[in-house]
GUKE-175777 format. One record per residue (C-alpha): x, y, z; residue in one letter. Coordinates in steps of 0.5 Angstrom, whole numbers, padded with zeros to 4 digits, always signed. Example, Ala and Ser with C-alpha at 12.3 -4.5 7.8 and 13.67 -1.06 7.14 Angstrom:
BEGIN
+0025-0009+0016A +0027-0002+0014S 
//
This chain:
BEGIN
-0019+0035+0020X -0014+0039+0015X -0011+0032+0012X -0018+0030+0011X -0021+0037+0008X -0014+0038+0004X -0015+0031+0001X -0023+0033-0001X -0021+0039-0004X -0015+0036-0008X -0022+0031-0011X -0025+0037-0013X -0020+0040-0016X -0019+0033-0020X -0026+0032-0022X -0026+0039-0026X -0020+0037-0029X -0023+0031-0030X -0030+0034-0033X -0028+0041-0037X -0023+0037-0043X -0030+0032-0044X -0035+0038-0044X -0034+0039-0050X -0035+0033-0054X -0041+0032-0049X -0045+0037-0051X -0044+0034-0058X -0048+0029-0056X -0054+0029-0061X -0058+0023-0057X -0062+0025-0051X -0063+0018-0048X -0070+0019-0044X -0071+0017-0037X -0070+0010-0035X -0068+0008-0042X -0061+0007-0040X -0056+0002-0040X -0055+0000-0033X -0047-0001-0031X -0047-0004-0024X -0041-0003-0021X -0039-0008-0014X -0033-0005-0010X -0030-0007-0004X -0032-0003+0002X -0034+0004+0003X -0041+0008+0004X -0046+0007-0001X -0046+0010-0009X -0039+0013-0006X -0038+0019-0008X -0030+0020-0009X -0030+0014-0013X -0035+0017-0017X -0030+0024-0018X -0025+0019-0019X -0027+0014-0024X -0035+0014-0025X -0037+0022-0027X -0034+0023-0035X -0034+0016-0037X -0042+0018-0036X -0042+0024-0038X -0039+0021-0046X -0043+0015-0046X -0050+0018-0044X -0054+0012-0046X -0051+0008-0040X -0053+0011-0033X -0047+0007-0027X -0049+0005-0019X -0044+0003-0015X -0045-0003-0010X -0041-0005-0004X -0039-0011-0003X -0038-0009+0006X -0044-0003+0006X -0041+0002+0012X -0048+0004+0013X -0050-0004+0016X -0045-0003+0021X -0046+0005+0023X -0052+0005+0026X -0051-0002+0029X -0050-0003+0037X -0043-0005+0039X -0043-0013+0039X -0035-0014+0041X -0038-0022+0039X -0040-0021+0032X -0034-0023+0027X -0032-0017+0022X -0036-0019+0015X -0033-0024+0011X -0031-0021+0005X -0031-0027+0001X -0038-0028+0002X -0040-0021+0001X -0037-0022-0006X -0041-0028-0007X -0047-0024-0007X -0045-0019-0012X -0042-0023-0016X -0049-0028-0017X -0056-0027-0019X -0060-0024-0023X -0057-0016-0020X -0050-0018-0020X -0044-0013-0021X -0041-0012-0028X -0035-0009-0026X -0031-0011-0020X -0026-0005-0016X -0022-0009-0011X -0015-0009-0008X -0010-0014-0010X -0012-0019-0005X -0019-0020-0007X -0017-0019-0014X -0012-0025-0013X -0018-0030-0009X -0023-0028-0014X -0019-0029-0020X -0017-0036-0017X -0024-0038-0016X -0026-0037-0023X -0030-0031-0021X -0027-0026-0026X -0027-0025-0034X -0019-0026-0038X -0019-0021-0041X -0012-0022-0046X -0017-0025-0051X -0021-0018-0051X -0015-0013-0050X -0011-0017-0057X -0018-0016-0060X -0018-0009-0059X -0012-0008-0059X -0012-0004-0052X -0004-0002-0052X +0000-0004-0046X +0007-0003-0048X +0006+0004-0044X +0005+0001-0038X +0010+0001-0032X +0012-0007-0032X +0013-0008-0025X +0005-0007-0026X +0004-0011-0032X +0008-0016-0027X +0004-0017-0021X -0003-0016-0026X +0000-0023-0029X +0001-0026-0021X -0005-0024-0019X -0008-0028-0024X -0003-0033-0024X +0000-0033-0030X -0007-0030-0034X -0009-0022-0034X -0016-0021-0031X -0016-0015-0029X -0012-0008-0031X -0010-0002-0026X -0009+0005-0027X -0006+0007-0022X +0000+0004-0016X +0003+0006-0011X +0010+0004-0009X +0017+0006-0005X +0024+0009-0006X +0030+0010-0002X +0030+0017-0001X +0038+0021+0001X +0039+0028+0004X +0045+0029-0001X +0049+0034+0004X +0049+0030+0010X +0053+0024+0005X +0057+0030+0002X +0059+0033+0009X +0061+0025+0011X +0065+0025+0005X +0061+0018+0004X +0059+0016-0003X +0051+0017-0006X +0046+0012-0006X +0045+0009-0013X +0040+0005-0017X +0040-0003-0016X +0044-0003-0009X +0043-0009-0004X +0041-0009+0003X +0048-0010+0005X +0051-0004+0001X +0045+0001+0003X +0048-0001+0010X +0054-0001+0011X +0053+0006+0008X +0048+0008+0013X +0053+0005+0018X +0059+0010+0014X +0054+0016+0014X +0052+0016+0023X +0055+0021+0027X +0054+0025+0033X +0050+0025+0039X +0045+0026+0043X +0040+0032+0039X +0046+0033+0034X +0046+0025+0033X +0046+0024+0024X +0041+0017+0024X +0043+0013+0017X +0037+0010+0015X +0030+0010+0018X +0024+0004+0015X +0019+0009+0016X +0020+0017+0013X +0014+0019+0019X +0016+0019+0026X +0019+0012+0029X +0020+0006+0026X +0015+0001+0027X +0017-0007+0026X +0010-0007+0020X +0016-0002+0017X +0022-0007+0018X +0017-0013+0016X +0015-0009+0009X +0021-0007+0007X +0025-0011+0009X +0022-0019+0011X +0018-0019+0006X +0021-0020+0000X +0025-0026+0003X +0018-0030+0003X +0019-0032+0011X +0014-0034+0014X +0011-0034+0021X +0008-0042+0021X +0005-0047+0016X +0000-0046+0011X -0006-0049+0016X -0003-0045+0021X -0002-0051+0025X +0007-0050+0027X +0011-0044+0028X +0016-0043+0023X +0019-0037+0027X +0024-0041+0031X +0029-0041+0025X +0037-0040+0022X +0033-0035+0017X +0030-0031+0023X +0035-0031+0027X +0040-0028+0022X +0034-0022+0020X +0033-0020+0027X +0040-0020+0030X +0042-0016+0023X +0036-0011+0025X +0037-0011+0032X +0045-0009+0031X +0042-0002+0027X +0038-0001+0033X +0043-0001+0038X +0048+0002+0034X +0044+0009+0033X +0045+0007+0025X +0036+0007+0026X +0033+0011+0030X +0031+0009+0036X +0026+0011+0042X +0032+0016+0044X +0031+0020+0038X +0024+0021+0040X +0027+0023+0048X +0025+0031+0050X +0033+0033+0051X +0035+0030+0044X +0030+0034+0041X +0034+0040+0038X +0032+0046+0041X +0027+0052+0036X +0028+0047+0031X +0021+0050+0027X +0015+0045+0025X +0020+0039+0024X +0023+0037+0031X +0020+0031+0030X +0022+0030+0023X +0027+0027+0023X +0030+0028+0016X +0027+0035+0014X +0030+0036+0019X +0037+0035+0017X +0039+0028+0022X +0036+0023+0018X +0041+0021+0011X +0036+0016+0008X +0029+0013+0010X +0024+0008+0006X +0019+0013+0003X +0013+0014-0002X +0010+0019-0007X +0005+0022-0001X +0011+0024+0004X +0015+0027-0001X +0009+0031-0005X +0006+0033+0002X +0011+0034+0006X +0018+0035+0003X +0017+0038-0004X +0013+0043+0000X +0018+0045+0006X +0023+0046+0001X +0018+0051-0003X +0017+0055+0003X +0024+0055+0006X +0024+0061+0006X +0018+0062+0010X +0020+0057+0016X +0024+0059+0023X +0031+0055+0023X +0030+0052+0017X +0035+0051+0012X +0034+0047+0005X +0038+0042+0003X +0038+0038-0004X +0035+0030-0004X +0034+0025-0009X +0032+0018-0010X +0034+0011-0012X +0030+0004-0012X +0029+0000-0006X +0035-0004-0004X +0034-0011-0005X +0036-0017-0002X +0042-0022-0006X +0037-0029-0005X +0031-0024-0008X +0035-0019-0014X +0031-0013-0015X +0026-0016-0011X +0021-0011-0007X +0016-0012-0003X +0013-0005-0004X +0010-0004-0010X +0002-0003-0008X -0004-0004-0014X -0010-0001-0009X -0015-0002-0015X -0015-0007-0020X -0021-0007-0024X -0025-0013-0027X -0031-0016-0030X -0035-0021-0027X -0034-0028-0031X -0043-0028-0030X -0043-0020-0032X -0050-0019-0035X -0047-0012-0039X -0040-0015-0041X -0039-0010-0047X -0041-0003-0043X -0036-0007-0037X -0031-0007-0042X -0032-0001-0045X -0031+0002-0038X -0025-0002-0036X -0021+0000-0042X -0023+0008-0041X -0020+0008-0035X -0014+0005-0036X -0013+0009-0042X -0008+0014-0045X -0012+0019-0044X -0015+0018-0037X -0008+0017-0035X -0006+0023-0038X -0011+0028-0034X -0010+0024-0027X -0003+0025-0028X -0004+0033-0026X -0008+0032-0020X -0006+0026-0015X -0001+0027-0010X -0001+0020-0006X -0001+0015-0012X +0002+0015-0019X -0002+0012-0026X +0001+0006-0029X +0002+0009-0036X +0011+0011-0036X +0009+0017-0041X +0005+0020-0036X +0009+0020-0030X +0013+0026-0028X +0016+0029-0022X +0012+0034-0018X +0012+0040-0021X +0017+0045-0019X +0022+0038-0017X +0027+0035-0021X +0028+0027-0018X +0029+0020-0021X +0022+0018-0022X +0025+0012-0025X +0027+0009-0018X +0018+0008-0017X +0017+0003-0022X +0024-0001-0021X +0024-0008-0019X +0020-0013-0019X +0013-0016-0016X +0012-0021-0011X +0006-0023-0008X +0007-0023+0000X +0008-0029+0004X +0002-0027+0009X -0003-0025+0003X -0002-0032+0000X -0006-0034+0007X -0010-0029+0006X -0017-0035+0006X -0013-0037+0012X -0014-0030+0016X -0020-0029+0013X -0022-0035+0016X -0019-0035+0023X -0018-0027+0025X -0015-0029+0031X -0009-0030+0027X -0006-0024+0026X -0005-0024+0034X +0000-0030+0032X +0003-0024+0028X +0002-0019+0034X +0006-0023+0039X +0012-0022+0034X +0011-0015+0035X +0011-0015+0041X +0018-0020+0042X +0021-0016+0037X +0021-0010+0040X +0024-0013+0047X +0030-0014+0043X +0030-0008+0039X +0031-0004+0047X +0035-0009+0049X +0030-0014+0054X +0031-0020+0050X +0037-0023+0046X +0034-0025+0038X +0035-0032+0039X +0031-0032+0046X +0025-0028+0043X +0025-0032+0037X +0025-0038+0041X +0019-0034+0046X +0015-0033+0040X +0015-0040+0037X +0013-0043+0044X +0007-0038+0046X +0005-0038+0038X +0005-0045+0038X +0000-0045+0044X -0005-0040+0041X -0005-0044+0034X -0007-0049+0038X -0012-0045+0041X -0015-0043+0034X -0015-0049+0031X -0020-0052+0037X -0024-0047+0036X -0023-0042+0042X -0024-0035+0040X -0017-0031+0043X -0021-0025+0044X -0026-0028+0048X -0021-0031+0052X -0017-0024+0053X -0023-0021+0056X -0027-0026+0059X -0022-0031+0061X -0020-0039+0058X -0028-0042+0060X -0031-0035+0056X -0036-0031+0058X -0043-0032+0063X -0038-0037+0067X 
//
C-alpha cells in the first residue's frame, strides 16, 4: 500500500510540474473552441483501465492543455473492466493481444496513436500496422542527435532497420559496487566495458567470511534472492540461447552452450560467491542489524548486484541520506559501471527496457494531430520536465539525464552497450499462440534450481529438462491444454 500510495503521489507531483510551466501560454490562447468542436485524437494502449488516469497525468494533460482545439480519449487494447466483473473461468484463454490491436487498428473509430511495449511494437511494426516515421522526422527536422543511442538502436531493431515509433523514456540495468568492501579486500573497483569472466573473478577475489559475517561478491538481483528470470536476464540472454526451435517443435537445451552456463552459475552458488538460500537462513542473519537484514548490500555483505534507477533512487539514495536516523546502520560510498558483457556478444546487453513506444496507425484517420502529439512527447521539453520527477525510469534525451539529486554517480553506465531483441521475444507470436509454452520454460526454473541446491548435477538436469520438455511440446503441438491436464488429469475434465 505504501509503494502504491508513494507512486500515486509521485504522479501528482509530476503533473503539476507538468502543468504549471504550460499555464501561462495557455491561458494566452485567444481561441475558445466550443463544446464538441474539437479535433478527436484517439489514442490505443495496451492494457489498463478505461481513460487511465496516469497515463493521462503523464502524457495526455498538457499536451490538452496547449492545444485546446483537440480533445484526447484513451482506448485500450485489453480493458481491465471486461475482465473485473466477470466470474472466474480457469478455461478461458487470456485475451489475444494481437487481435485486441486489430480491432483498434481498423474501422472507422480506430486508434490514431498507438502506446505499446516493445514486443507488440516489434509485431505491430512487422505486420505493416504502423506509419515510418523517417520521412516525417526529416521533414520536421525533429532532432534526434539527443537521444540515448542505445535507445535510438533498439527503436531501429524493433522496426527492423526503419523507425516506426519513438520513446521518451527507458529503463535499463548497471553493476552497482560498495566501494568499501572492495577497499578492505584490497581488490580492485569494477570499471566500465568489463566481461563476464572479469566481474567474476572480482567477485570470486572479493568473498569472505561465514555464516552471518559471509561478504557475497555478486548477486543477479539487488532485492531478496536471486531468481534464475534474474540469472536469465542478465546473463543468458545476451547469448541469444534458446529453449527449443522456432515452431516449438525440438528442445534445444540439451547442448554444450547450456551446460558451460549453468555449471558456470551453478559453481557461484556452491562457492557462496552468489548468495544462496543460506544467506536468507535465520542464524546467518546478522543480529539488530536495523531495516536492512534482508538487504543484503545495504547492509554491507553484498560487493556488487545487477541493479536499475528504482532500487537506487527508492532504497539506497535514501538509506544514505537518512543514516543518521537508522539504528546500526553505517553509510559506505558506492558507485556504478556498465553491465558486463559476454566476449562472443562485446557490449551486448539484454537489459535495456523501452516500456512505452509511441506510434501512428498506418490507417490513423487524424495523422497530423497524431504526429504532433508523437513529437511533443518525445520532445526536448518534455524531456526536460519529466527528468525532475521520475524515480523508476529515465528519459531518453542525455542532456536530461542526471544523478539524483543529493548523489554523485556514473550515470553514463545506463545508456552503455548495445540492444538486442531477446531470444524469447522473437517467439512472442509463437507464446501468444500457445500459452502453454511458458510451462517449457517453468520446467527450466525448475531443474536450475535443483542444480543450484546441489539435487542435481547440470549436465543431468539439462538432459531432464530436454526430455520432459520434449514430452510437453508434443503435447501442445497435438492440442492438449497442459493446464487442464494439470488439473483434471491426461482425458480432461467431465471424464
Amino acid at each position: 500500500m505504501k509503494q502504491g500510495w508513494g507512486r500515486k503521489m509521485l504522479m501528482f507531483t509530476l503533473t503539476l510540474t507538468l502543468i504549471v510551466p504550460l499555464l501561462a501560454a495557455c491561458t494566452k490562447q485567444e481561441e475558445v473552441v466550443p463544446p464538441g468542436q474539437e479535433r478527436v485524437l484517439r489514442i490505443g494502449y495496451q492494457s489498463g483501465w478505461a481513460n487511465d488516469p496516469s497515463m493521462r497525468q503523464q502524457y495526455i494533460d498538457t499536451f490538452e492543455m496547449a492545444n485546446p482545439n483537440v480533445r484526447i480519449e484513451l482506448v485500450p487494447a485489453i480493458n481491465y473492466e471486461d475482465q473485473r466483473y466477470e466470474p472466474h473461468d480457469p478455461k478461458k484463454k487470456a485475451p489475444d493481444v494481437k487481435e485486441a490491436w486489430k480491432k483498434l487498428l481498423e474501422g472507422a473509430n480506430a486508434v490514431d496513436v498507438v502506446i505499446t511495449d516493445s514486443n507488440s511494437f516489434r509485431q505491430l511494426a512487422a505486420d505493416g500496422k504502423l506509419a515510418k516515421l523517417d520521412e516525417r522526422m526529416v521533414q520536421d527536422k525533429f532532432d534526434t542527435s539527443d537521444i540515448v543511442p542505445v535507445v535510438n538502436d533498439a527503436i531501429k531493431e524493433l522496426g527492423s532497420g526503419s523507425v516506426y515509433g519513438l520513446s521518451p523514456t527507458f529503463n535499463s540495468s548497471v553493476l552497482l559496487y560498495n566501494k568499501k568492501l572492495f577497499q578492505d579486500a584490497g581488490v580492485e573497483f569494477p570499471k566500465d566495458g568489463m566481461t563476464w569472466s572479469e566481474v567474476l573473478t572480482l567477485a570470486e577475489r572479493v568473498s569472505k567470511g561465514e555464516g552471518a559475517d559471509r561478504k557475497y561478491g555478486l548477486s543477479f538481483n539487488s532485492y531478496s534472492g536471486t531468481s534464475y528470470s534474474d540469472v536469465k536476464n542478465a546473463y543468458i540472454s545476451p547469448l541469444q540461447l534458446q529453449v527449443f526451435d522456432s515452431k516449438a517443435e525440438k528442445m534445444l537445451v540439451n547442448s554444450d552452450k547450456w551446460l558451460q552456463v549453468w555449471e558456470s552459475i551453478a559453481k557461484l552458488y556452491k562457492n557462496k560467491i552468489v548468495p544462496g538460500q543460506e544467506a536468507w537462513n535465520m542464524e546467518n542473519m546478522p543480529q539488530n542489524e536495523g531495516p536492512f537484514v534482508h538487504d543484503l548490500f545495504i547492509s554491507g555483505r553484498l560487493a556488487m548486484t545487477i541493479t536499475d534507477l528504482s532500487y537506487m533512487n527508492s532504497e539506497l539514495i535514501r538509506a544514505m541520506q537518512n543514516a543518521g536516523r537508522i539504528k546500526n546502520f553505517k553509510p559506505f560510498e558506492w558507485d556504478v559501471v556498465t553491465m558486463p558483457f559476454h566476449d562472443e556478444a562485446p557490449n551486448v546487453s539484454g537489459l535495456v527496457r523501452l516500456n512505452d513506444i509511441f506510434a501512428i496507425n498506418a490507417k490513423a484517420p487524424n495523422a497530423e494531430d497524431a504526429w504532433d502529439f508523437v513529437r511533443y512527447v518525445n520532445g526536448d521539453n518534455w524531456a526536460k520536465v519529466r527528468s525532475r520527477g521520475s524515480s523508476y525510469d529515465m528519459v531518453t534525451r542525455k542532456s536530461h539525464i542526471k544523478p539524483a539529486s543529493g548523489s554523485n554517480y556514473n550515470v553514463a553506465a545506463f545508456f552503455g552497450g548495445k540492444f538486442i531483441i531477446p531470444a524469447d521475444q522473437k517467439l512472442s507470436e509463437l507464446y501468444n499462440n500457445k500459452q502453454d509454452l511458458y510451462r517449457v520454460d517453468y520446467l527450466g526454473d525448475e531443474m536450475f534450481n535443483e542444480v543450484i541446491t546441489g539435487k542435481k548435477s547440470a549436465k543431468n538436469a539439462l538432459a531432464e529438462w530436454e526430455t520432459k520438455g520434449s514430452e510437453m511440446l508434443q503435447k501442445i503441438k497435438n492440442g492438449v491444454s497442459l493446464e487442464e491436464e494439470e488439473k483434471y488429469g491426461v482425458e480432461g475434465p467431465g471424464h
